[in-house]
C-alpha positions as CSV (number, residue, x, y, z in Angstrom):
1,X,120.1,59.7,110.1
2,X,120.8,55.9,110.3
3,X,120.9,54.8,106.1
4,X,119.7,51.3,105.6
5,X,122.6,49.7,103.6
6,X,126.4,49.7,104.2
7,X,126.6,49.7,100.1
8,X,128.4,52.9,98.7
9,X,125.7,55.1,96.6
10,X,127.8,54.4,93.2
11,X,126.7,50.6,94.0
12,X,123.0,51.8,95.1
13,X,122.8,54.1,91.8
14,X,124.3,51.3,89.3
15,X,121.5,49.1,91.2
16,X,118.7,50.8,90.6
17,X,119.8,51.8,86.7
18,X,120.2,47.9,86.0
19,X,116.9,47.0,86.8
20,X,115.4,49.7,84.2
21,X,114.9,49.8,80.4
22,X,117.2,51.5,78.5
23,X,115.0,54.5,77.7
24,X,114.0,54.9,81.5
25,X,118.2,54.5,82.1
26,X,118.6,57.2,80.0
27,X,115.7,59.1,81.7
28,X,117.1,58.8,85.4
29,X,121.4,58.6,85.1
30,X,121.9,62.0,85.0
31,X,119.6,63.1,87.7
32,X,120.8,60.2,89.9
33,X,124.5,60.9,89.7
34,X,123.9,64.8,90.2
35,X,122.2,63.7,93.3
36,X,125.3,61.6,94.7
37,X,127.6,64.4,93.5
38,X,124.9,66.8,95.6
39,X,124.9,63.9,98.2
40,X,129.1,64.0,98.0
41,X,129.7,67.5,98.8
42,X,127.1,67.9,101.6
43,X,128.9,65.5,103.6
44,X,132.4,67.2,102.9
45,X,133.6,64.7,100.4
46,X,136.4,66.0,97.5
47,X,135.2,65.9,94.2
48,X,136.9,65.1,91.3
49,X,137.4,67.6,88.7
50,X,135.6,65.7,86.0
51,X,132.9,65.3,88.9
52,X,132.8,69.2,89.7
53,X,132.5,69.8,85.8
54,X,129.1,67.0,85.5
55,X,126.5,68.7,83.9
56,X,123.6,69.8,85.7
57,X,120.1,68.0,85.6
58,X,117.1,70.4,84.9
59,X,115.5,68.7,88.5
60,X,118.6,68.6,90.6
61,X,121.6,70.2,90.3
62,X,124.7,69.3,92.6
63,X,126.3,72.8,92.5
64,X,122.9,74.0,94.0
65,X,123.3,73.5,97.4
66,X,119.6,73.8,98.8
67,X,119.0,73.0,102.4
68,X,122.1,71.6,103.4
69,X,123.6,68.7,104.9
70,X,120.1,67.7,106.3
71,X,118.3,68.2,102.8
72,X,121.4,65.8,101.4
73,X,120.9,63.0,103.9
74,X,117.1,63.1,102.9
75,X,117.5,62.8,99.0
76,X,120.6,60.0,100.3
77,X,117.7,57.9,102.6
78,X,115.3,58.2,99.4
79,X,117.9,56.6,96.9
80,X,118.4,53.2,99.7
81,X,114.5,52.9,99.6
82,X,114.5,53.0,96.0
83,X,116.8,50.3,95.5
84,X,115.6,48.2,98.8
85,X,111.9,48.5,97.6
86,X,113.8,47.5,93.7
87,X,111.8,50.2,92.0
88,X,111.2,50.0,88.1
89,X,109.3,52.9,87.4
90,X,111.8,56.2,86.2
91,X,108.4,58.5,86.6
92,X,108.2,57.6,90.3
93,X,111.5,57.4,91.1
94,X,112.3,60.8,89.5
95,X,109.7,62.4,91.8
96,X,110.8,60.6,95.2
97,X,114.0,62.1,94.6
98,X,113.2,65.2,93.7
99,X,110.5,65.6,96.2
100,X,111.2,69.3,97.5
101,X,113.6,70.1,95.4
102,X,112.8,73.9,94.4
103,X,113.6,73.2,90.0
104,X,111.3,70.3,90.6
105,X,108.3,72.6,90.5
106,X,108.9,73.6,87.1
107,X,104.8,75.2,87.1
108,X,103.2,77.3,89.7
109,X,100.7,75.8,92.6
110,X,98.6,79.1,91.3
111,X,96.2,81.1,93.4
112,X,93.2,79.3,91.3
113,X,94.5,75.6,92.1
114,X,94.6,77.0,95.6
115,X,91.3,78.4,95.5
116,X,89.8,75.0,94.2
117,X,91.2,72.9,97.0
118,X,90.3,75.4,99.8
119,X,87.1,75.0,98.5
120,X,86.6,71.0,98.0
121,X,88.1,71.0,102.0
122,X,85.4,73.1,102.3
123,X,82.5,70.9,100.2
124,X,84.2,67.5,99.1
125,X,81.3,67.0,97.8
126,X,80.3,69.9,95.6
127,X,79.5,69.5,91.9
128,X,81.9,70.8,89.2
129,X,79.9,73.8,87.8
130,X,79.1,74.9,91.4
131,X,82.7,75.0,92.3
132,X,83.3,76.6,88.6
133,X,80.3,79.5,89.9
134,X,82.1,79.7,93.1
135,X,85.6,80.5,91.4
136,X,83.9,82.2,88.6
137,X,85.4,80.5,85.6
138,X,84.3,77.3,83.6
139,X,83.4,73.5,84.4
140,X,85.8,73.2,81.5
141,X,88.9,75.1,83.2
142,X,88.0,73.3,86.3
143,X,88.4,69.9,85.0
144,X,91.9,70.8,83.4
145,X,93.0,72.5,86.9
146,X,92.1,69.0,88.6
147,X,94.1,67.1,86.1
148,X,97.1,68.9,87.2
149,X,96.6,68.8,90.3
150,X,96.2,65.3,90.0
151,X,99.3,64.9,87.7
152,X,102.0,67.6,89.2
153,X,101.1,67.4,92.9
154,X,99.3,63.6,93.4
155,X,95.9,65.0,94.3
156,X,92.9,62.7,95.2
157,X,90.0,62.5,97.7
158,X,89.8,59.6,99.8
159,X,87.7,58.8,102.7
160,X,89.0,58.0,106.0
161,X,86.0,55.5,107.5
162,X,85.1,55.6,111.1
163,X,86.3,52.2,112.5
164,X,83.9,51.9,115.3
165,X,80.7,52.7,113.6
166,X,81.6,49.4,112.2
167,X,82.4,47.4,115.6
168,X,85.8,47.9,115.0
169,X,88.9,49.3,117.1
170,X,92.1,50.9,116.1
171,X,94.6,49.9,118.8
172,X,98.0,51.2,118.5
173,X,101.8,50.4,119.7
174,X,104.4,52.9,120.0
175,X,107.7,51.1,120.1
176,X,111.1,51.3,120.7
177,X,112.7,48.3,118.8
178,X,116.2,45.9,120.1
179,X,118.0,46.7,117.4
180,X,117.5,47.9,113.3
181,X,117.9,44.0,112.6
182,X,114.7,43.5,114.9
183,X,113.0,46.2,113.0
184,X,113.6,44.8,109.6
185,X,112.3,41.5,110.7
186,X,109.5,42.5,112.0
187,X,108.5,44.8,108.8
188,X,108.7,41.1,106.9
189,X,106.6,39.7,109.1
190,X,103.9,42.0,109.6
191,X,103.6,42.6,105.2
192,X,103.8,39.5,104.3
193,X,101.0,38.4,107.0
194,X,97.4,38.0,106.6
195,X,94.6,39.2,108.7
196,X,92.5,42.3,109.9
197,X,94.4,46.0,109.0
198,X,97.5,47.0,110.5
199,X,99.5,49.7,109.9
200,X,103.2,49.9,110.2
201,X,105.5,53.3,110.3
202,X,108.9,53.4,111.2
203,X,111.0,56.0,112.2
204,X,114.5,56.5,110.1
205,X,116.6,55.8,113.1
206,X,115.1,52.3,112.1
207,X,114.5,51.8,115.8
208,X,111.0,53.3,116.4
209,X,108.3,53.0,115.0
210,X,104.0,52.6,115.4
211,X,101.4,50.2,114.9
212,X,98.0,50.3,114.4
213,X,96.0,47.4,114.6
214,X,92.3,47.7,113.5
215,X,90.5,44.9,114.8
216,X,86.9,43.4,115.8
217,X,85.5,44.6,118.8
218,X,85.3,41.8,120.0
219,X,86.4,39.8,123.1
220,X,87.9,37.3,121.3
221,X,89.8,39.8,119.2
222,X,90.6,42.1,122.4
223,X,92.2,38.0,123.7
224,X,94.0,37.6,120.5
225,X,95.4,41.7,121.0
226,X,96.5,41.3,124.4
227,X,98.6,37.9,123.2
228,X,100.1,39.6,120.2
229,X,101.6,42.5,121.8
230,X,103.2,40.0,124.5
231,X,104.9,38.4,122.2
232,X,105.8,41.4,120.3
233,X,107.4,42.7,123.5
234,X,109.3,39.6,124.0
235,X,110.9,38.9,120.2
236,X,110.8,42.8,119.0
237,X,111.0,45.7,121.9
238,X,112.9,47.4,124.5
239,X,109.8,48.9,125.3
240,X,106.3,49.9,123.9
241,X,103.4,52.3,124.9
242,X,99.4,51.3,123.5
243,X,97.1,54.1,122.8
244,X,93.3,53.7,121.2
245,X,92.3,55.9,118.8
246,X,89.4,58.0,118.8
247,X,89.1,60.7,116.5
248,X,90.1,62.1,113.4
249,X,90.6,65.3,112.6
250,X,92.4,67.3,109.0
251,X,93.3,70.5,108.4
252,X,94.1,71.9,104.4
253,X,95.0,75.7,104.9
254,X,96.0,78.0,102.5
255,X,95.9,81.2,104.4
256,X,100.1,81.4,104.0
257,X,100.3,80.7,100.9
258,X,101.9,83.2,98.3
259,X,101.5,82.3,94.5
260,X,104.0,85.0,93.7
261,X,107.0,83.2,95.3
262,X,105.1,80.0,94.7
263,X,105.5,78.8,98.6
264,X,104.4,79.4,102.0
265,X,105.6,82.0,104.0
266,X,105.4,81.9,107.8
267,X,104.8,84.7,110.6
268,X,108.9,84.1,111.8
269,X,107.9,85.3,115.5
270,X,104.8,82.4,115.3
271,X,107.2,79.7,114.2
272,X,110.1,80.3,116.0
273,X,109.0,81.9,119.5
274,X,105.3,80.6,120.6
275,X,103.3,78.8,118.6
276,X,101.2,78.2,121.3
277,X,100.8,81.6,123.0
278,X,99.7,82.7,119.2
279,X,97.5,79.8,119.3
280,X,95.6,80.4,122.7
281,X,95.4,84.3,121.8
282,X,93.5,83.7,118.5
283,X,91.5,80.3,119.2
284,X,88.3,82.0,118.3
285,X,89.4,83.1,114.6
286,X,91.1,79.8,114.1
287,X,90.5,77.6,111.1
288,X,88.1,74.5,112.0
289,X,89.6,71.0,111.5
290,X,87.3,68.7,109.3
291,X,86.6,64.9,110.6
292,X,85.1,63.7,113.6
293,X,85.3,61.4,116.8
294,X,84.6,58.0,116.7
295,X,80.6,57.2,117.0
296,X,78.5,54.4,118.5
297,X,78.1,51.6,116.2
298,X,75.2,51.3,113.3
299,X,73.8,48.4,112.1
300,X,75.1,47.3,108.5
301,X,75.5,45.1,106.0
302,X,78.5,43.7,103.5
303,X,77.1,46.8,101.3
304,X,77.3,49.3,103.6
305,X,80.6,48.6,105.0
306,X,82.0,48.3,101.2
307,X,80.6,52.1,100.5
308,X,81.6,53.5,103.2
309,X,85.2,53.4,102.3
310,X,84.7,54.5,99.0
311,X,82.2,57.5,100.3
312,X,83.8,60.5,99.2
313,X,86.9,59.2,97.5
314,X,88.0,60.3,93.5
315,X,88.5,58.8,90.5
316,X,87.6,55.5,89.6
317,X,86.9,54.7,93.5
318,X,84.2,57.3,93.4
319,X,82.5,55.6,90.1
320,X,78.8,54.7,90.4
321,X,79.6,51.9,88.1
322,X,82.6,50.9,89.9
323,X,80.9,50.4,93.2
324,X,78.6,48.2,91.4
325,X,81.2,45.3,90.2
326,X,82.6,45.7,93.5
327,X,79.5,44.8,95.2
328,X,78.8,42.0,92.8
329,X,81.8,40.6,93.6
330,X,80.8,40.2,97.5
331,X,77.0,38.7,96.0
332,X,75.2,42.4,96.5
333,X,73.7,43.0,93.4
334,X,72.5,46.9,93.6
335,X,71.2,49.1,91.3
336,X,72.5,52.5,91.0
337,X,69.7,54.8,91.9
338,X,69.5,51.9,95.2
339,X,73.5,52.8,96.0
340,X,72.8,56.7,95.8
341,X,69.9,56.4,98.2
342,X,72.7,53.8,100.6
343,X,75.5,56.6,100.8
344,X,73.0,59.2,101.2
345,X,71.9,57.4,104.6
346,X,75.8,56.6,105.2
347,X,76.8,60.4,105.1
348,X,73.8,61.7,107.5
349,X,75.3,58.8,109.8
350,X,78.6,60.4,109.5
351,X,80.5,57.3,109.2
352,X,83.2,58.4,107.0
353,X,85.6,61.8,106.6
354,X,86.5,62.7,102.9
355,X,90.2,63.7,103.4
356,X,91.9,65.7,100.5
357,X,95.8,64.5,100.1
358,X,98.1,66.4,97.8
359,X,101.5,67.2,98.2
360,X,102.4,70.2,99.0
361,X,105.5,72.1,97.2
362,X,108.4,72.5,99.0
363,X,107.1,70.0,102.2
364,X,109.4,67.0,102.6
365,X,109.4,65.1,105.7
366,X,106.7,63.6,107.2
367,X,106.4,63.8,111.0
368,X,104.3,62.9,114.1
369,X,104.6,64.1,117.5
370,X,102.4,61.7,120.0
371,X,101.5,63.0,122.8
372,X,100.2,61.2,126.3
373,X,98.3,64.9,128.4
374,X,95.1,65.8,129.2
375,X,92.3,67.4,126.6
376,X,92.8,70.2,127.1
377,X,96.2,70.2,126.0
378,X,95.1,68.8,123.0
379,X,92.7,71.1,122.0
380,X,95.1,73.3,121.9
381,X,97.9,71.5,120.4
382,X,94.9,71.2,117.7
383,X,95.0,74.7,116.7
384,X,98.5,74.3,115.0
385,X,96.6,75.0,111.2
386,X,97.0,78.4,111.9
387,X,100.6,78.3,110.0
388,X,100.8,74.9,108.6
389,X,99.1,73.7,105.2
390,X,98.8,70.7,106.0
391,X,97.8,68.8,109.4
392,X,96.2,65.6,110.3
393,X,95.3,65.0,114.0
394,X,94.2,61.7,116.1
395,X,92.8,61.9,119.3
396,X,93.2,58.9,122.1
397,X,93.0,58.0,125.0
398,X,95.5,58.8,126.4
399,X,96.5,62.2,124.6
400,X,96.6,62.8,120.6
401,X,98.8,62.4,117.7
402,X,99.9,65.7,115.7
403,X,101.1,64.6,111.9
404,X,102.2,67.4,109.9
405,X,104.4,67.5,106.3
406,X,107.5,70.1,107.4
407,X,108.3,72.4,105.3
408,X,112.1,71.8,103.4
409,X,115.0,73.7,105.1
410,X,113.1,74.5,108.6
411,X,114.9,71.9,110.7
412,X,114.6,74.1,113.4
413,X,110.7,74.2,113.0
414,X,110.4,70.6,114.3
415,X,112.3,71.1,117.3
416,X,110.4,74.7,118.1
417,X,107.0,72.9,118.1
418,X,108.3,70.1,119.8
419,X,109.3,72.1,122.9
420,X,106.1,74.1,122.3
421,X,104.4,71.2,123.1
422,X,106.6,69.6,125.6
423,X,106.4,73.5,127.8
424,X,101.9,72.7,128.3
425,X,101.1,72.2,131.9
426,X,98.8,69.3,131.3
427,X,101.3,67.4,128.7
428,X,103.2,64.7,130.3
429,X,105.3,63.1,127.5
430,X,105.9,63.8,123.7
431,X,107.5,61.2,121.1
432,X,108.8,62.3,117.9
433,X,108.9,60.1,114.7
434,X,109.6,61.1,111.5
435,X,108.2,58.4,109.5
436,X,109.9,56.9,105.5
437,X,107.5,54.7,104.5
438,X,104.6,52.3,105.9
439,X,103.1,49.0,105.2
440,X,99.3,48.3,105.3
441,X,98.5,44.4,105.3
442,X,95.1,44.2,104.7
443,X,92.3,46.7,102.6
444,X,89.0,46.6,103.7
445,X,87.6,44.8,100.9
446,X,89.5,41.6,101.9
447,X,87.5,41.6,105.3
448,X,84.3,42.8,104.2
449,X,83.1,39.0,103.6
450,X,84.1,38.2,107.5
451,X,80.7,40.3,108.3
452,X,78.1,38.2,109.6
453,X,75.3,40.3,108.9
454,X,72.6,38.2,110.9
455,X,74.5,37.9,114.1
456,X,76.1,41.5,113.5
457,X,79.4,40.5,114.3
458,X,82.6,39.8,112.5
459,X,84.2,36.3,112.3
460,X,88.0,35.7,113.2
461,X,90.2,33.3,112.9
462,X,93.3,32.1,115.0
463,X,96.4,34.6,113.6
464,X,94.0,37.2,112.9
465,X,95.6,39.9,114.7
């Protein structure tokens, strides 16, 4: 793993305490210098023996040596974005570092939360005393089981919208960079510049990385594309690869999950043998992925488009009353029985896939394996939810994208999949990113008043794209 600064982690952890308030420095000193003592010994370090003595943080403990050198380097590649990103919030910081730590899970993920989100993947959509009938408790226990889940393990609903019903592409650029340096600068560039939605991921070895651009389609826009990457190959890459995506697909699984142990437990002969042969063997008994492939565009309006990202989403975004200021603010003035009867037209049009996201104890590290092969391959590649929680898949044109959350302390597991895939006929190359962090430049409210509703087509400016 390539860190990001050449600053020692004493300078990194006095960095990060002096921009806090004193209460919140309190908070976080303990549990950030038991993570650089952790951090220390993992990498074969001597310790002091006032160090050895430190006391122990209830979250993270440095003479608990849990997953190794690998899970040390992790917690050490946090602590540099922490103080690159200058965090101020102790709450969020605590939690990044103690992501899958095992103390950090202080209370169970129980069968019932379990229960609850298998059932909103099933029905995003389902009322709270249905889903209280279905579980056979309360809407009042229901309620309080949400606000934990919200709280302890960052659950929401969001809606993933389908790009092309709205005459829009999502073009993306796998890339291999010159050099960190080149990387860096072209993360500055790409946040700090306006336009249509792009999304930017980059690979810890700082040198690779993806973009997604999601643009008009348009040719004017396709012009503008074609220009952008040129240039992109001449200031930023060694090389790059485009792909256009076409699908997408989740998968929330809870079928290895064991409340006892609190954690996932994996067939060892599945994970670490042939994923794949289990997978072809049992494809009929397989667990369906929600979503769906990119659709032929609709006709719509500045109202539509601004609903349709908010379709199934949670909390405040999911607010009848909400959706109303919004719309006002764009000159749609809707009432709310009027918006009820617009998302019910939007869902039968299937515009838009409610995605659940929650993290899942005990899952660190975030990682996609892109793969250029035939369908088939993919359909197969698909079928990974048997064993893992939780999956997200894009099809292209060229292949598909597999992003899964890896379970802490299974470095082996990425590897084993990895030449899983790599061993199908019809798959011709695989890249593997395991992605930190990612920038998204533009929300879809700042476009929605480029629609020109009469002409159905978007407007777009010179350094769009």
């Amino acid at each position: 793993m390539t860190v990001i600064a050449n600053d020692t982690l004493e300078i990194i952890e006095q960095r990060i305490l002096s921009r806090l308030m004193p209460t919140e420095r309190n908070q976080l000193a303990s549990l950030l210098r038991n993570a650089i003592l952790f951090i220390k010994q993992m990498r074969g370090e001597p310790l002091t023996d006032e160090e050895k003595s430190y006391p122990a943080h209830k979250l993270l403990s440095h003479s608990e040596h849990f997953g190794g050198k690998e899970a040390a380097e992790t917690v050490a590649f946090r602590l540099h974005l922490i103080d690159r990103y200058q965090l101020q919030n102790a709450n969020y910081i605590e939690q990044i570092v103690t992501l899958d730590y095992p103390a950090a899970y202080g209370k169970r993920f129980t069968a019932r939360k379990a229960l609850i989100l298998r059932e909103l993947y099933e029905t995003p959509t389902i009322p709270k005393y249905k889903l209280a009938k279905k579980i056979g408790t309360s809407s009042r226990v229901i309620t309080r089981e949400l606000n934990e889940l919200q709280h302890e393990f960052a659950f929401q609903i969001v809606t993933s919208a389908d790009p092309q019903k709205f005459r829009l592409v999502s073009q993306g650029i796998l890339f291999r960079a010159k050099s960190a340096k080149h990387s860096e600068r072209l993360e500055n560039l790409l946040s700090n510049q306006q336009g249509f939605n792009r999304t930017f991921q980059l690979d810890r070895d700082m040198l690779r990385g993806v973009i997604v651009f999601r643009y008009p389609n348009q040719q004017k826009a396709h012009r503008m594309f074609e220009e952008r990457v040129r240039w992109l190959q001449d200031e930023f890459f060694l090389d790059c690869y485009l792909f256009l995506l076409t699908g997408f697909h989740y998968s929330l699984s809870f079928a290895t999950y064991d409340p006892e142990i609190n954690a996932f437990s994996f067939d060892p002969e599945i994970v670490s043998e042939a994923p794949f042969t289990y997978i072809k063997q049992h494809i009929s008994t397989l667990p369906k992925l929600q979503g769906c492939d990119y659709g032929e565009p609709i006709r719509f309006d500045r109202a539509d488009f601004l609903l349709a990202h908010s379709l199934y989403s949670s909390g405040y975004l999911g607010q009848t009353d909400f959706k109303q200021r919004l719309l006002k603010q764009h000159g749609v003035d809707l009432s709310k029985k009027t918006i009820w009867k617009r998302e019910q037209r939007l869902r039968k049009k299937r515009v838009a896939t409610p995605i659940i996201e929650v993290q899942i104890p005990g899952f660190d590290e975030n990682i996609s394996f892109i793969v250029f092969g035939s369908q088939e391959a993919c359909n197969t590649i698909r079928g990974i939810p048997t064993f893992l929680p939780y999956v997200i898949f894009f099809t292209t044109d060229s292949g598909c994208i597999l992003h899964i959350q890896r379970p802490a302390h299974t470095s082996a597991l990425t590897g084993q999949l990895l030449h899983s895939i790599q061993k199908e006929p019809e798959v011709s190359d695989v890249k593997l990113l395991r992605y930190q962090w990612r920038i998204v430049s533009t929300r879809h409210v700042d476009i929605v008043d480029r629609w020109n509703e009469e002409e159905q087509k978007w407007e777009i400016h010179e350094g769009d794209i």
